[in-house]
C-alpha positions as CSV (number, residue, x, y, z in Angstrom):
1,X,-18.4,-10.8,57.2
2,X,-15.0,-8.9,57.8
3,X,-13.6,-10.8,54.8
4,X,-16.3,-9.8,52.1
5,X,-16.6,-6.2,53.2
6,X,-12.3,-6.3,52.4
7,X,-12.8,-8.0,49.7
8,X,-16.1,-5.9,48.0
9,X,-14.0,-2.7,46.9
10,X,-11.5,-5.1,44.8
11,X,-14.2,-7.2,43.3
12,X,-16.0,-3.9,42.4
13,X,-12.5,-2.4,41.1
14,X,-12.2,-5.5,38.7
15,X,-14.2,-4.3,35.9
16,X,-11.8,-1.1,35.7
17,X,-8.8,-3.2,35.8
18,X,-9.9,-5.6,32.7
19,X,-11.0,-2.8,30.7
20,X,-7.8,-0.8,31.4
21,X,-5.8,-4.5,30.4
22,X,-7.6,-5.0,27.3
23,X,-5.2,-5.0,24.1
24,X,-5.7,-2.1,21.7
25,X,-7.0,-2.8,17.9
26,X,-3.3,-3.0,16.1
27,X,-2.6,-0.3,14.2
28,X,-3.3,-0.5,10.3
29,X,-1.1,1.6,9.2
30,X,1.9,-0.1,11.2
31,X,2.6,-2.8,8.3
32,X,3.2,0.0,5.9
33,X,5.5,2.5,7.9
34,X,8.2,1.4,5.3
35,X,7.0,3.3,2.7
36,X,6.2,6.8,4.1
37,X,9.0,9.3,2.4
38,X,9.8,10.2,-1.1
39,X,11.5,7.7,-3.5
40,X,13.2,7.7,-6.7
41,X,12.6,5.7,-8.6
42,X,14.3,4.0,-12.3
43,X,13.1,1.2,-14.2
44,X,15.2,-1.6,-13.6
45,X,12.9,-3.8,-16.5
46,X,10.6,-2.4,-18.8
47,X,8.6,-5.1,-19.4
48,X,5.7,-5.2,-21.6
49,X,5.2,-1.5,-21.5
50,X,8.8,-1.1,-23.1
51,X,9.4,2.2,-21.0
52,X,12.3,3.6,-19.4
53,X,11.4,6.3,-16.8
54,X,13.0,8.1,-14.1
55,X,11.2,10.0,-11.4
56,X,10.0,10.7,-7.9
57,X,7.2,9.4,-5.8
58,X,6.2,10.0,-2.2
59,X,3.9,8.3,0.7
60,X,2.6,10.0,3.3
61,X,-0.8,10.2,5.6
62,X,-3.1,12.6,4.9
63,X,-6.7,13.6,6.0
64,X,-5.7,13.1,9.8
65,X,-3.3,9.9,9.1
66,X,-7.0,8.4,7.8
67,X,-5.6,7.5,4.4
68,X,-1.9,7.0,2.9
69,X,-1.5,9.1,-0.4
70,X,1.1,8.3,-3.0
71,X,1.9,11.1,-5.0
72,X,4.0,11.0,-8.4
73,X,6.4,14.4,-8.0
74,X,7.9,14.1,-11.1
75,X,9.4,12.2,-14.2
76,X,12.3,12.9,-16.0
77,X,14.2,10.9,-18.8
78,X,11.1,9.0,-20.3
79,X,11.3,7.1,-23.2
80,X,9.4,4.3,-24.7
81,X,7.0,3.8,-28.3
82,X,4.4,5.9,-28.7
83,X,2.1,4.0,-26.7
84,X,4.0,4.4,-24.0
85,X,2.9,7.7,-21.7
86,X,5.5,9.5,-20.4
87,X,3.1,12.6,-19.4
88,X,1.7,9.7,-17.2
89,X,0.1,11.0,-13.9
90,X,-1.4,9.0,-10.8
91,X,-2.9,8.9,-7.6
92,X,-2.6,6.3,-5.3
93,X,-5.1,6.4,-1.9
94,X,-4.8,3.9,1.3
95,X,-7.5,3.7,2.7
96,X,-9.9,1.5,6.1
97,X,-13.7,1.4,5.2
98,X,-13.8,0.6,9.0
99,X,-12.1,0.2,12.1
100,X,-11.0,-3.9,11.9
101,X,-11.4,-4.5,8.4
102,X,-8.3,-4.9,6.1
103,X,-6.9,-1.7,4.1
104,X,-7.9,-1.1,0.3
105,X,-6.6,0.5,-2.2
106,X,-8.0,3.1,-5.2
107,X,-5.8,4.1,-8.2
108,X,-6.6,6.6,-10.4
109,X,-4.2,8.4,-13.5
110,X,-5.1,10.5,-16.2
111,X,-5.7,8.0,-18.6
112,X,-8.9,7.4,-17.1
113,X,-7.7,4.5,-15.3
114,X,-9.6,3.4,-11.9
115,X,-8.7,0.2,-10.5
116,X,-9.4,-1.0,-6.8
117,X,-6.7,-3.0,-4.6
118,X,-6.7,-5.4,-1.6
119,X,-3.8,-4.4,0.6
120,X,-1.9,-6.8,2.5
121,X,2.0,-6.8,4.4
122,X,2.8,-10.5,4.5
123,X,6.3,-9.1,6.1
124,X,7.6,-5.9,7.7
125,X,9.0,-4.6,4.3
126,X,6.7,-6.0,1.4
127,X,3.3,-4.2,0.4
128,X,1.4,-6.0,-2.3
129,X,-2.0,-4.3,-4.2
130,X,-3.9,-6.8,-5.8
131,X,-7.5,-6.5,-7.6
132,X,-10.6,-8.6,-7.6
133,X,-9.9,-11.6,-10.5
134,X,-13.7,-11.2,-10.8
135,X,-13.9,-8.0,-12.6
136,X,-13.5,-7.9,-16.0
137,X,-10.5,-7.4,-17.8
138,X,-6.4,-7.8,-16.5
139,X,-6.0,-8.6,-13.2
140,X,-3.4,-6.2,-11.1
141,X,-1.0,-6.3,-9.1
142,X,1.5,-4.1,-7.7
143,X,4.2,-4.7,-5.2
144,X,6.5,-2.8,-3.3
145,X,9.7,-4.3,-1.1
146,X,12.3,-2.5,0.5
147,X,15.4,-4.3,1.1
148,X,19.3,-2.6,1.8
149,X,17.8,0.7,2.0
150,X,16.4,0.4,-1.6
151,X,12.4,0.3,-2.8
152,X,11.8,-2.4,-5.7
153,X,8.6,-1.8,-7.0
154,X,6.3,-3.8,-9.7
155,X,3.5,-3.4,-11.4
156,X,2.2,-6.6,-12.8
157,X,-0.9,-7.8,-15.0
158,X,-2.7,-11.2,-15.5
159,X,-5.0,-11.6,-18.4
160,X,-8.7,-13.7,-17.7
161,X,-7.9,-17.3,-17.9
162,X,-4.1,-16.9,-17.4
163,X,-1.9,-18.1,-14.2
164,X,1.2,-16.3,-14.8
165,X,1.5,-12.5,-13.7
166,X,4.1,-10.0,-16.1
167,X,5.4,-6.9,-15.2
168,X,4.6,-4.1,-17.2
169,X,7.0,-2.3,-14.9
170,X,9.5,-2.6,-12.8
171,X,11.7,0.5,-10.7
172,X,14.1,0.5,-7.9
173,X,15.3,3.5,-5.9
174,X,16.5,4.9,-2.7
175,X,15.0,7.4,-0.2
176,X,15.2,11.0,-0.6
């Protein structure tokens, strides 16, 4: 009787001890710490869009570090053909519908564009947007990898029925 009035106050103390040793729900934003700041960024490869731009853009949390905003600050130096524009404008939100599921993406510029990513981190420095090949229309994708302190960043298309993905634009840039 001596040993299980001892031992009752540690097995009632047990439940507090595994809830206090559970593991915390990783953070979401962790895998895209790399790209909080403001960038510059130059095209290194106009691709199909034929454009040569120079500018700014920055990512940081807002709404309570709920979503990750990219912001376009400025551009400067554009050139490309006329159907290229270089008043171009966009807004780029990161976002969780819910605690555990994986981050998505919403893009929106004043061309009217809307187009709705998947966001994953397959490495500490790599962030790549894709949409959903079942919507109508181009497929997108954009990527961004940091590597010897520089940002590399591509936006890609893939027409319906094709495999292959080409950049309509491609930039590079240090931190600000």
């Amino acid at each position: 009787m001596k040993i299980f009035a001892g031992l009752l106050p540690l097995v009632l103390t047990l439940p507090l001890f595994a809830q206090s040793a559970a593991p915390l729900s990783p953070d979401p934003w962790h895998a895209l710490l790399f790209l909080q700041g403001t960038w510059t960024a130059s095209t290194t490869s106009a691709g199909s869009s034929e454009g040569k731009v120079i500018g700014t853009y920055t990512f940081r949390p807002e709404l309570g570090n709920h979503i990750l905003a990219r912001h376009t600050t400025s551009i400067e130096g554009c050139k490309g053909p006329a159907t290229f524009d270089c008043d171009h404008g966009d807004l780029l939100y990161v976002y969780q519908d819910a605690a555990g599921q994986p981050l998505k993406s919403i893009y929106f510029d004043n061309e009217g564009h809307v187009i709705h990513y998947d966001v994953s981190s397959p490495n500490a420095t790599t962030a790549i947007f894709i949409s959903d090949a079942s919507n109508p229309g181009p497929q997108f994708r954009l990527i961004y990898e940091l590597k010897d302190a520089l940002m590399r960043g591509r936006f890609q298309m893939r027409m319906p029925g094709q495999n292959d993905w080409k950049s309509y634009l491609e930039w590079i840039g240090p931190k600000k």
